[in-house]
C-alpha positions as a printed NumPy array, in Angstrom:
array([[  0.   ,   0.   ,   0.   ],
       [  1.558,   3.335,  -0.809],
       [  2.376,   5.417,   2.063],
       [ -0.312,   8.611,   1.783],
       [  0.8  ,  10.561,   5.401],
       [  4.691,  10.332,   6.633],
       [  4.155,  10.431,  10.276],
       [  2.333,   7.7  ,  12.294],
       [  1.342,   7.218,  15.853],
       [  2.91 ,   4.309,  15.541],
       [  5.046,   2.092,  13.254],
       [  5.458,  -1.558,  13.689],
       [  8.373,  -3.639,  12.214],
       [  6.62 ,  -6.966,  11.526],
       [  3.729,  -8.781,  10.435],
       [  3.618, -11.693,  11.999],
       [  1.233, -13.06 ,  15.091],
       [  2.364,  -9.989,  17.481],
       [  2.356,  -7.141,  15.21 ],
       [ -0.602,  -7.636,  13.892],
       [ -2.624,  -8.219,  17.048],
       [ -0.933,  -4.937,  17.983],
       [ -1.554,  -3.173,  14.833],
       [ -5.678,  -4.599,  14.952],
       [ -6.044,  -2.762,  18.348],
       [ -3.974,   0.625,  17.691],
       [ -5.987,   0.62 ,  14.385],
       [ -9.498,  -0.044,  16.311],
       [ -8.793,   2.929,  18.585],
       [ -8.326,   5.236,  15.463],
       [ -4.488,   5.625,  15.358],
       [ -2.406,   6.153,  12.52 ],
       [ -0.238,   2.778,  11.78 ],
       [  2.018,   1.767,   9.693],
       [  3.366,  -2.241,   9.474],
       [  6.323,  -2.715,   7.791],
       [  6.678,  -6.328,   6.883],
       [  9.422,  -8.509,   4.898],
       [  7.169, -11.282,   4.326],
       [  9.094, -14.205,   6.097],
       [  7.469, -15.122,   9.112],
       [  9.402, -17.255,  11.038],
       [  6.494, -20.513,  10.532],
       [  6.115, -20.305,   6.972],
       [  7.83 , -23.699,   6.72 ],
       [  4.748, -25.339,   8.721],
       [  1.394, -26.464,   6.451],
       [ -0.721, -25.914,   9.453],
       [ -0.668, -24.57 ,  13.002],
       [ -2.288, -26.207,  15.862],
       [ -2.937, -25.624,  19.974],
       [ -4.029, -22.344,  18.423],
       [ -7.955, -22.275,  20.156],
       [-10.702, -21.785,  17.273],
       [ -7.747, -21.738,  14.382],
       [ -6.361, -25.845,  14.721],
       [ -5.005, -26.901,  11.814],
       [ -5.508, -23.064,   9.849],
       [ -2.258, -22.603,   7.597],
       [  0.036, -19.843,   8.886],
       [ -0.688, -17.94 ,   5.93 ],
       [ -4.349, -17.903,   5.998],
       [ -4.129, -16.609,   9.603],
       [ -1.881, -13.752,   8.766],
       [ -3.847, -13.085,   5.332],
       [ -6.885, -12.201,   7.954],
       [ -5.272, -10.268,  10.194],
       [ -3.533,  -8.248,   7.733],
       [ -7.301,  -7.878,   6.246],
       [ -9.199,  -7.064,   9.666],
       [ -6.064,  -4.153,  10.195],
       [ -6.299,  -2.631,   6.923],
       [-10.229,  -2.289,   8.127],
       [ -9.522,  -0.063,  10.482],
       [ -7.466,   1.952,   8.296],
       [ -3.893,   0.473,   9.443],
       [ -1.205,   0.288,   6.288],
       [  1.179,  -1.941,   5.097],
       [  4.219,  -2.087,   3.125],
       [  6.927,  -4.187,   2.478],
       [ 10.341,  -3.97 ,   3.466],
       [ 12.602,  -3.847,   6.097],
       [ 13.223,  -1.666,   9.009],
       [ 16.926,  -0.786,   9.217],
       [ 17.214,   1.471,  11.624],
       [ 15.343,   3.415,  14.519],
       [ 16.654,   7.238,  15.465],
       [ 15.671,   9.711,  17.883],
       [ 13.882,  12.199,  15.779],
       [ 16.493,  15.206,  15.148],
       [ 13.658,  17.279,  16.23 ],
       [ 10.969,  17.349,  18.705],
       [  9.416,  13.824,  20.682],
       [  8.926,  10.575,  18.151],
       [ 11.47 ,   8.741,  16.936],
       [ 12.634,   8.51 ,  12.633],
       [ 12.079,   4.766,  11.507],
       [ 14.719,   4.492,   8.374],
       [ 14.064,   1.28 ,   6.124],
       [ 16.332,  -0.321,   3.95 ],
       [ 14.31 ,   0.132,   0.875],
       [ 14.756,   3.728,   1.211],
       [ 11.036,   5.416,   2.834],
       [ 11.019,   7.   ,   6.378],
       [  8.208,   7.53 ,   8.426],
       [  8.347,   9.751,  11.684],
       [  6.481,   8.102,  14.608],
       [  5.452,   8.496,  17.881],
       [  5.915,   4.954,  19.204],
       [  7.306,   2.188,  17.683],
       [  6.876,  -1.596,  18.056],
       [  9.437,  -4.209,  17.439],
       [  7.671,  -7.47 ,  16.467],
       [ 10.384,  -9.264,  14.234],
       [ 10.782, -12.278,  15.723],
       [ 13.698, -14.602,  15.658],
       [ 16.09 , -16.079,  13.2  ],
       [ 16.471, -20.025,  13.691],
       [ 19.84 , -21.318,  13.204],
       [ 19.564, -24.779,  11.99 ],
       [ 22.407, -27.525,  12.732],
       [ 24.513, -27.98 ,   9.494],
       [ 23.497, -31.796,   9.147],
       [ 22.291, -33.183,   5.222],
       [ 18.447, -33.087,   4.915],
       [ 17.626, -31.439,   8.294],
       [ 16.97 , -28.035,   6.784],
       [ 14.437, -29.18 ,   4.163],
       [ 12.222, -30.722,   7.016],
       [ 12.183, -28.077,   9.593],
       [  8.74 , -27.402,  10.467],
       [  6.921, -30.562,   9.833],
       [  8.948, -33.809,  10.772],
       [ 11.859, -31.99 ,  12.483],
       [ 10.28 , -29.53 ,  14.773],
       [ 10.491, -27.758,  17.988],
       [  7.638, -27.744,  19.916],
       [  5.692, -30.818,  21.486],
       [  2.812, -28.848,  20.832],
       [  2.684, -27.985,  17.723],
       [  4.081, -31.178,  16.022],
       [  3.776, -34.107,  18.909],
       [  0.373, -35.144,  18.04 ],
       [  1.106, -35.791,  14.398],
       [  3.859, -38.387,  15.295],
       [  2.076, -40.13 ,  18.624],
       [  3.056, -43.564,  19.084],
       [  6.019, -43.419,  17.293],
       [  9.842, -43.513,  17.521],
       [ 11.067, -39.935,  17.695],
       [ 14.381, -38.49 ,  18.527],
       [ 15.562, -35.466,  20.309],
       [ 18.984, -33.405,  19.443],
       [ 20.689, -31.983,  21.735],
       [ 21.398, -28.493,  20.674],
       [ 20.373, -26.814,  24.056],
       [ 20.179, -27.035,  27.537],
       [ 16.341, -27.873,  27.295],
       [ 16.879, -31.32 ,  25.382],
       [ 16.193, -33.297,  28.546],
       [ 13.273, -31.067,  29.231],
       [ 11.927, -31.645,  25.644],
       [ 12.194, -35.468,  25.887],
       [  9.881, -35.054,  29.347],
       [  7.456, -33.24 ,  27.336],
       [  7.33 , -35.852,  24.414],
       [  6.992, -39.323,  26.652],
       [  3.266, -38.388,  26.818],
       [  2.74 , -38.003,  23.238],
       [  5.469, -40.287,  21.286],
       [  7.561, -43.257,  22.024],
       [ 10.362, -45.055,  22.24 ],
       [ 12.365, -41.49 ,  22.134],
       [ 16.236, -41.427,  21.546],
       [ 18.326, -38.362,  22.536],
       [ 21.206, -37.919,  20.513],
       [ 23.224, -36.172,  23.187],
       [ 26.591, -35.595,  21.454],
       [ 27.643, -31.738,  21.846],
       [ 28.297, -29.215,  25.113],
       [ 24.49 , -29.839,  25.947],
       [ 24.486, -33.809,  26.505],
       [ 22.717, -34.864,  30.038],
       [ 24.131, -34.909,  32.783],
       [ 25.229, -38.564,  34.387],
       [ 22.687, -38.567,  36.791],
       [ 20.385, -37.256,  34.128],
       [ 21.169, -40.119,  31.897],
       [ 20.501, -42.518,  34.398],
       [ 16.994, -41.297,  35.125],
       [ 16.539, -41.185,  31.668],
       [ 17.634, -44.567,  30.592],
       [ 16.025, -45.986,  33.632],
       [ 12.363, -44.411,  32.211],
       [ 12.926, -46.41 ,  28.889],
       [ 15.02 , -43.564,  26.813],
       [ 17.964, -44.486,  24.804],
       [ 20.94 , -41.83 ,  24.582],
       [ 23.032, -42.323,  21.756],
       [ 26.298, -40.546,  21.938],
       [ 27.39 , -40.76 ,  18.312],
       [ 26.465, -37.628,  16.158],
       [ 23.679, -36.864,  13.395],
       [ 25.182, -36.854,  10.013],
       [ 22.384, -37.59 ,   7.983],
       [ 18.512, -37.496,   7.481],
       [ 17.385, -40.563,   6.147],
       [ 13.775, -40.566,   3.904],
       [ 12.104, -38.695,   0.98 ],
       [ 11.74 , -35.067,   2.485],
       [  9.618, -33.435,   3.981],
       [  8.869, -37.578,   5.436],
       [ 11.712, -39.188,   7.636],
       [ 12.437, -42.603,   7.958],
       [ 15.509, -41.875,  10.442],
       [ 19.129, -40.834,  10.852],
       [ 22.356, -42.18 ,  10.596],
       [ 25.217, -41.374,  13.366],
       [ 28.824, -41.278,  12.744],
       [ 29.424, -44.995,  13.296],
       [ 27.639, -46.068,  10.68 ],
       [ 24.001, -46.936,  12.98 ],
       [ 20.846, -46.264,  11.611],
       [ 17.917, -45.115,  13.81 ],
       [ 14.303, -45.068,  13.001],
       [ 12.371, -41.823,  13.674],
       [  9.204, -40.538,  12.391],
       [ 10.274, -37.119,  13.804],
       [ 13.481, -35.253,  15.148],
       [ 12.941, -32.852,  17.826],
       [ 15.591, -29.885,  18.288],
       [ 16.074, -25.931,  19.709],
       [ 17.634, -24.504,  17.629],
       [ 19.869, -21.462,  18.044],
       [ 17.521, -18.261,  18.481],
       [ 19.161, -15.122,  17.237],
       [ 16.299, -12.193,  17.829],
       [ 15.995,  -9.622,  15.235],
       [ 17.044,  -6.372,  16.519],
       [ 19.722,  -4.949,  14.536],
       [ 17.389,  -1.688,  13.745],
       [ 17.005,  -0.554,  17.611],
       [ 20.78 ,  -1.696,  18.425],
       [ 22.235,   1.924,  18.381],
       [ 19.513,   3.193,  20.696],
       [ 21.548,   0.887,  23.771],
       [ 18.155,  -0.606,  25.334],
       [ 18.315,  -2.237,  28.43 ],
       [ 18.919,  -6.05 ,  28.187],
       [ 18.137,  -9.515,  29.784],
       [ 20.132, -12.192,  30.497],
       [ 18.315, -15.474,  30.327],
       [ 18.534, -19.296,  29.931],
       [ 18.25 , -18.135,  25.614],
       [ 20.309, -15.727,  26.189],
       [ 20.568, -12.009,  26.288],
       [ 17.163, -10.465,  25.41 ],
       [ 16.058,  -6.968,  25.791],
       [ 14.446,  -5.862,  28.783],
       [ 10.737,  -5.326,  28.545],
       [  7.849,  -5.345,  31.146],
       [  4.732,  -6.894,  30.958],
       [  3.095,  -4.592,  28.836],
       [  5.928,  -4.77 ,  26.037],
       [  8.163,  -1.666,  26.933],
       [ 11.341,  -1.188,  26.325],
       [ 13.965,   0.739,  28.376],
       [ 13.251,   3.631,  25.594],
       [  9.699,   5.151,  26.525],
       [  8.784,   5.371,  22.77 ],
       [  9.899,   1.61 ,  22.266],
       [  8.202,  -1.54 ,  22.793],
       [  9.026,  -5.333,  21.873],
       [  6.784,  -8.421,  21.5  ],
       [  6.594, -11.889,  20.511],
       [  9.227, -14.213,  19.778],
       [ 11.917, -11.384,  19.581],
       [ 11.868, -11.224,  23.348],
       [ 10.576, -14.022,  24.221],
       [ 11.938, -17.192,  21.725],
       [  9.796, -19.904,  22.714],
       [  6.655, -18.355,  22.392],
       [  3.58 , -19.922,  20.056],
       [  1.204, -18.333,  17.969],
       [ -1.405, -17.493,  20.309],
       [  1.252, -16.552,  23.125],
       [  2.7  , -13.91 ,  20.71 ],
       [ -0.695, -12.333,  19.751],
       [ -1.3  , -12.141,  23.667],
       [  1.95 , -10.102,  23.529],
       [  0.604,  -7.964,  20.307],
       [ -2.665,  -7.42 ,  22.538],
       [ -1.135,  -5.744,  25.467],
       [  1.485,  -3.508,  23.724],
       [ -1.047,  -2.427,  21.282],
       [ -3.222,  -0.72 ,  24.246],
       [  0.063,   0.452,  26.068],
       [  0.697,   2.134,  23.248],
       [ -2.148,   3.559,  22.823],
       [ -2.722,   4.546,  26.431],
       [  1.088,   6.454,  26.404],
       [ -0.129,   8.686,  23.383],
       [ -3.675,   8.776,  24.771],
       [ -2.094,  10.625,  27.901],
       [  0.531,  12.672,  26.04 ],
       [ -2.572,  13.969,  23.781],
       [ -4.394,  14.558,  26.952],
       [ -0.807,  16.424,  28.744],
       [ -1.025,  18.539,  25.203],
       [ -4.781,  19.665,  25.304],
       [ -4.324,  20.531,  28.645],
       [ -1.009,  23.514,  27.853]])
């Protein structure tokens, strides 16, 4: 959509789950928006999403298709591209929004909604089947595979956590614990004692006509059969446009995040984050919780600066 004013209430970098549950409510109490969207969400590899109440088994795209159409209702815009940088305005409160493709857009507030980028373990045929049988989340991929042999990677500290998770749903379940995050000895005694085999060998292939698998094959020359591989991958947030503005940071268990409160805000009072780009793990309908409350945060910061400004 071309760009008709160049000064918003509020911009949004990303048009995923959280940005557009933000930009639906900013947009429903009459504010300017403006989403600025590359396109990639980071589930576009998955046919369907599910544990998502009233939406199971609704394609990623059709649910962003509608919530880019209920926004644009209430008069919120869209266009594509990428946000490369976020400024202090040179004059006066806001904040300049610079994109890569060359616009920029004043705003009053500004919501950071990009997500994460997935770094995928460099092992033949695992990339081609990331997001339907190699997966992340018990939830989102468990049921599809119940009953059967599944594996788990350890590429984090959670491994042993995700194998918990999965003896409900799947089974037997392997962890393939070679790398800095194997178990623990006592850990791989509990586990082996409650009917989980640890291999110690390494990945180096995907066996099966993708997306399927029929199992992997370790470094020794072994062959196990899975109907699904299990893994966290490294999450590297996408924040390189607010990185000059030095925003207060996190350290957690996924690493160092920025520092927001419950409402989304940022250490910057113009600035707010939500979904998976501070908070990794987080599903569909966690990160369009997220979208929900900044939206109204928002709005209530420039509803009382409007009300500061009547008032003078």
């Amino acid at each position: 959509m071309r760009i008709v004013i160049d000064s918003y209430d509020a911009v949004i970098a990303g048009g995923g789950a959280a940005g557009l549950s933000a930009a639906l409510l900013l947009g429903r109490a009459r504010r300017r928006v403006l989403v600025i969207d590359d396109g990639a969400p980071r589930n576009q590899s998955a046919a369907h999403m599910h544990g998502v109440l009233g939406l199971e088994n609704v394609p990623p795209a059709e649910l962003l298709e509608r919530g880019r159409r209920e926004a644009a209702s209430f008069g919120v815009e869209f266009i594509d591209g990428h946000v490369a940088e976020v400024t202090d305005a040179a004059s006066g409160p806001g904040l300049t929004i610079h994109t890569a493709e060359g616009p920029t857009v004043h705003a009053r507030a500004f919501l950071l909604a990009t997500g994460v980028s997935d770094a995928l373990p460099d092992i033949p045929g695992l990339a081609e089947r990331w997001g339907t049988t190699v997966a992340h989340c018990p939830f989102c991929h468990g049921w599809e595979v119940r009953d059967q042999p599944v594996g788990v990677l350890a590429t984090s500290p959670f491994a042993t956590h995700q194998v918990e998770m999965l003896r409900s749903i799947a089974g037997p379940i392997t962890l393939f614990a070679d790398g800095e995050h194997a178990p623990t000895e006592g850990e791989r005694q509990q586990l082996e004692a409650a009917g989980v085999r640890v291999v110690d060998a390494p990945i180096t292939e995907l066996l099966g006509e993708a997306p399927q698998l029929r199992g992997v094959r370790t470094a020794d020359g072994a062959e196990v059969e899975l109907a699904a591989l299990f893994l966290l991958p490294a999450a590297r947030p996408n924040e390189d446009c607010v990185a000059g503005l030095e925003l207060a940071r996190a350290e957690s268990p996924m690493g160092s995040l920025l520092a927001v409160d419950q409402q989304g805000r940022t250490s910057h009072p113009r600035i707010w984050a939500a979904g998976n780009v501070v908070l990794p793990p987080a599903n569909v309908p966690m990160c369009v919780g997220a979208g929900a409350m900044a939206g109204p945060a928002i709005h209530g910061t420039l509803a009382h600066e409007d009300l500061t400004a009547a008032a003078h």
